[in-house]
Structures are given as C-alpha cells and as structure tokens.
C-alpha positions in Angstrom: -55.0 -106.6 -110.4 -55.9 -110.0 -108.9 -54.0 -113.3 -110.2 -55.3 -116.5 -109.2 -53.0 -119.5 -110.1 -53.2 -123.5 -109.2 -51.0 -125.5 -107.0 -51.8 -128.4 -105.6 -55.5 -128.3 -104.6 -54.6 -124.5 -103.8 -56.2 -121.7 -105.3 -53.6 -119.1 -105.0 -54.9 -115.3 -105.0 -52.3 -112.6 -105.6 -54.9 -109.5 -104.7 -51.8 -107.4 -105.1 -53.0 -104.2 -102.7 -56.4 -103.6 -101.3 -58.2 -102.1 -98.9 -58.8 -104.7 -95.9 -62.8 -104.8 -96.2 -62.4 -105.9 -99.5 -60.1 -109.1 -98.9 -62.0 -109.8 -95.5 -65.2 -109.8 -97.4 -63.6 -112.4 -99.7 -62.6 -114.2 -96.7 -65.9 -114.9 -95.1 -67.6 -115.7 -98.9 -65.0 -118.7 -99.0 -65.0 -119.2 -95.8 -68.3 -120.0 -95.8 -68.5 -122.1 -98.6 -65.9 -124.8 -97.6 -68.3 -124.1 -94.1 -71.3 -125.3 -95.7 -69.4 -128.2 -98.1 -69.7 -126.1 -101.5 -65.9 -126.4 -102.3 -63.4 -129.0 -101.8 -60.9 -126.5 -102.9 -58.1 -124.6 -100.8 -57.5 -121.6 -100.9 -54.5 -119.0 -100.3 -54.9 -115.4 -100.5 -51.6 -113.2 -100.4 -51.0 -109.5 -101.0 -50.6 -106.1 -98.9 -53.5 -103.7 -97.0 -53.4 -100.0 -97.4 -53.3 -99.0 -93.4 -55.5 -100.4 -91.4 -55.8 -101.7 -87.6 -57.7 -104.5 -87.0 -58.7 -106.0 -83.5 -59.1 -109.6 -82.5 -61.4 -111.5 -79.5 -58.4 -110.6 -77.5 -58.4 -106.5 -77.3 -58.2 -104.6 -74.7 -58.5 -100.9 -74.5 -55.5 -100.8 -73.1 -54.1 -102.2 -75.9 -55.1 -99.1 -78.2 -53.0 -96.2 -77.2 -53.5 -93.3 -79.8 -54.5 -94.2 -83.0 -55.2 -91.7 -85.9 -58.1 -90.6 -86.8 -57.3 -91.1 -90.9 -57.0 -95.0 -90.3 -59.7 -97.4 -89.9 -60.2 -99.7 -87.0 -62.0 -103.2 -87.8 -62.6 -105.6 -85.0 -62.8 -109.0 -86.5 -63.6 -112.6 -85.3 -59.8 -113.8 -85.0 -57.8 -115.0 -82.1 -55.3 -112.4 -80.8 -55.2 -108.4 -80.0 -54.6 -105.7 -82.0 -52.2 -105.6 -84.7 -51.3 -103.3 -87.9 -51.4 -103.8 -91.1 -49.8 -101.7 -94.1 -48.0 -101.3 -97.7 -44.7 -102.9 -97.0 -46.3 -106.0 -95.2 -47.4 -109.1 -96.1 -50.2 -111.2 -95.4 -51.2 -114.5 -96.4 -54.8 -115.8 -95.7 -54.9 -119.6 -96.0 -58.8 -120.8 -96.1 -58.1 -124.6 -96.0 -59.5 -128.0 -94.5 -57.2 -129.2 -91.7 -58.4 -132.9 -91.7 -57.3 -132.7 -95.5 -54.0 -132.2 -94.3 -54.8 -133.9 -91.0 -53.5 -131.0 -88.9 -54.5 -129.8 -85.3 -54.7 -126.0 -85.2 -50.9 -126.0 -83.1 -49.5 -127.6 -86.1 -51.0 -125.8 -88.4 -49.7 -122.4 -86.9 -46.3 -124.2 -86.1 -46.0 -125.0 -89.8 -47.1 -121.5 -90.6 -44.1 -119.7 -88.0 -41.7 -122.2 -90.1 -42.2 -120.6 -93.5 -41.9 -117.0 -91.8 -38.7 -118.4 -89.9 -37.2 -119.8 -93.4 -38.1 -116.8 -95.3 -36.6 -114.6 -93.2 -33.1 -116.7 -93.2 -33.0 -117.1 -96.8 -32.2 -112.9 -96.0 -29.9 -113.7 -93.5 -32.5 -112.6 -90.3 -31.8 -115.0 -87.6 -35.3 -115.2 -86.9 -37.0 -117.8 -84.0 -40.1 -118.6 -82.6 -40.3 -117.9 -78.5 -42.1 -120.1 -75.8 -45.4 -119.4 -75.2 -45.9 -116.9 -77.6 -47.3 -116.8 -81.0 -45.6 -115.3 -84.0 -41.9 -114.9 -84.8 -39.0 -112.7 -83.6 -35.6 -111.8 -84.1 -33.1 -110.8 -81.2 -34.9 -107.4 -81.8 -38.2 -107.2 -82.2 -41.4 -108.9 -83.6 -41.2 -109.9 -87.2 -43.9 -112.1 -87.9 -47.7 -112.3 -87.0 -50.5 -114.9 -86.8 -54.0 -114.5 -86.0 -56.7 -116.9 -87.1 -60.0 -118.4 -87.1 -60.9 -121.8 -87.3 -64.5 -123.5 -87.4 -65.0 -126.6 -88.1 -61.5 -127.6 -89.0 -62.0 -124.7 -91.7 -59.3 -121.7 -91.3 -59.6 -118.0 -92.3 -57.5 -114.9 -91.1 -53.4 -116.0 -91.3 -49.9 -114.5 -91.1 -48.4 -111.1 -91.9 -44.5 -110.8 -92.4 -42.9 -107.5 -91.9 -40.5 -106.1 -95.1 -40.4 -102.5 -95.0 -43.5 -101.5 -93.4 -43.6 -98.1 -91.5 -42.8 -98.8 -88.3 -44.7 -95.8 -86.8 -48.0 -97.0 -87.0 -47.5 -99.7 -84.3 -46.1 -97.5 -82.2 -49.9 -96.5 -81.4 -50.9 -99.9 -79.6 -49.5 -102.7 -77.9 -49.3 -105.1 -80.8 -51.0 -108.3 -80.0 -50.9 -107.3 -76.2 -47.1 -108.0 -76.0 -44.8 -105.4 -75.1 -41.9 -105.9 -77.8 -40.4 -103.9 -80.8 -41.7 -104.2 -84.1 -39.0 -105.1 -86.7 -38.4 -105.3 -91.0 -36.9 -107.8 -92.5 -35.4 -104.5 -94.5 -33.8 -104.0 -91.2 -31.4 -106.4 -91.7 -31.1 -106.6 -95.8 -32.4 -104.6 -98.7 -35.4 -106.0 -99.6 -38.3 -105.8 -102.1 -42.0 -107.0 -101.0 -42.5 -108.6 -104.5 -39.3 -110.8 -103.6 -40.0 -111.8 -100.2 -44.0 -112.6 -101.3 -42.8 -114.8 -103.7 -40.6 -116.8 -101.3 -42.8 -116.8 -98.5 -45.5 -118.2 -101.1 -43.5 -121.0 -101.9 -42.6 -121.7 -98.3 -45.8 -121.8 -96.9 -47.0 -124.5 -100.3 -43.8 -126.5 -99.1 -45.2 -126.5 -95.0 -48.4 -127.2 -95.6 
C-alpha cells in the first residue's frame, strides 16, 4: 500500500514494494509534469523493487555476465551501468527542481552520498565516499548507489542503499562497471529495512 505524506514542499511516496515498471512509470508521469511547469511540487518516492536489473547510458556488454533468465532487464535513460535492485534494498527517487534549492547536479549527488554516509554510521558502518567515483563504500565493498537523470534542472532516478539484499544477484554483472564487492549494511549490524528507510528518509529531507 502506497502512503503519501507532506514535508516541506515534498510529496513523500512510501510505494512500500513494487515491481520496477510500476514506480518508473510513475517516475516519468511526474517527471514530466514538473518538465512541462504543471507542478511546483517536489517529490520523493521511497520503497523496495522485487528483482530487477536495470541498465543505464553507460552499459556495456561486458558489464552483463550471466544473468537469469527469471529476472527482468530494463535499460533506462539514467547516467551509470548496470546495477541491481531487490527486496532488502532501498531506493529513494527524488523528482525535484534544483534551482529551487539552487543546486548543481555535483551537489545535489554530494548531498545525496551524505545521507547514505550518515545512515550507515548511525549503525556503526564506517562508510565513505571515494575519489572519482560515484556512490558510497565501506573498507569492503559498495554500499550505496546513485544513478540519475536530470533535464532541465528537473531530476528523476536516485539512490539505493544496501540492508540485507541478496548479495548473489550482483554477482552476475559488473555493478556500475566497477570491479568492487557489493556489501549490507546487515553486514555489519542487525538491521530491519523498515528502520533504516525511515532514517534514510529523514536524512535525505535534512540534505536537501
């Protein structure tokens, strides 16, 4: 069941778990209408994907290694490669004006690493961004991702945050062409994805 609170000028949209075509379709409808100057209203979408693989500008085939057959591959109009995305995970779609908030694109995604980074070490995962590279990591592995679009100052795609996804699945590409382990947050604390949405919620409102 969706719930759709107000903060801010935010529309917040818990979509609790649903298939990827779904949400992306959503996407692109608001998307669109902040496009064409139908909304002044922000929006942030948050909740999990059943399994699903989805492939940005950036793919390669080399990047695709040996994925089953039982899970859908979408290639979508987001910066980055390949990445995963499953029950356990987290993603948050913000569909926002950057002038309103007068943010360049780098700012906006360094503001978006920051409330992974503090989310993670409210559960005690030393977790860091690295130079050059988009997303965050732990001495590990890759914890965090972040893949987006932006037109016109307007943003769709965003963020996904690891808890205690099945680790498996990215075992069958080259997540976002970099050569890395995949990590949990539950790798480092017992965790619920309820918990950690919440708090990642709150830190993202507080970045932005």
């Amino acid at each position: 069941m969706e719930k759709f609170l107000k903060q801010d000028n935010y529309q917040i949209i818990d979509f609790g778990k649903k298939d990827y075509l779904e949400i992306l379709k959503l996407q692109e409808d608001l998307f669109q209408k902040k496009q064409n100057d139908e909304t002044s209203q922000d929006y942030i979408l948050i909740g999990e994907h059943f399994h699903v693989y989805t492939a940005g500008k950036r793919t390669k085939q080399e990047h695709i290694y040996n994925i089953p057959e039982n899970i859908p591959l979408i290639k979508i109009e987001r910066g980055g490669s390949i990445t995963f995305h499953g029950l356990g995970q987290i993603v948050v779609y913000p569909i926002m004006d950057l002038r309103i908030k007068k943010l360049s694109v780098k700012n906006f995604v360094h503001r978006l690493e920051e409330a992974i980074i503090k989310t993670c070490k409210y559960f005690n995962v030393d977790a860091f961004r690295k130079e050059k590279l988009t997303g965050v990591f732990t001495k590990e592995g890759k914890i965090g991702f972040i893949g987006l679009r932006v037109s016109k100052f307007i943003t769709m795609h965003g963020l996904s945050l690891n808890v205690n996804v099945d680790k498996k699945y990215f075992s069958y590409i080259n997540p976002c062409g970099i050569s890395t382990e995949v990590v949990n947050i539950s790798d480092y604390k017992n965790v619920n994805s309820d918990e950690v949405k919440q708090l990642l919620l709150k830190n993202i409102l507080s970045s932005l």
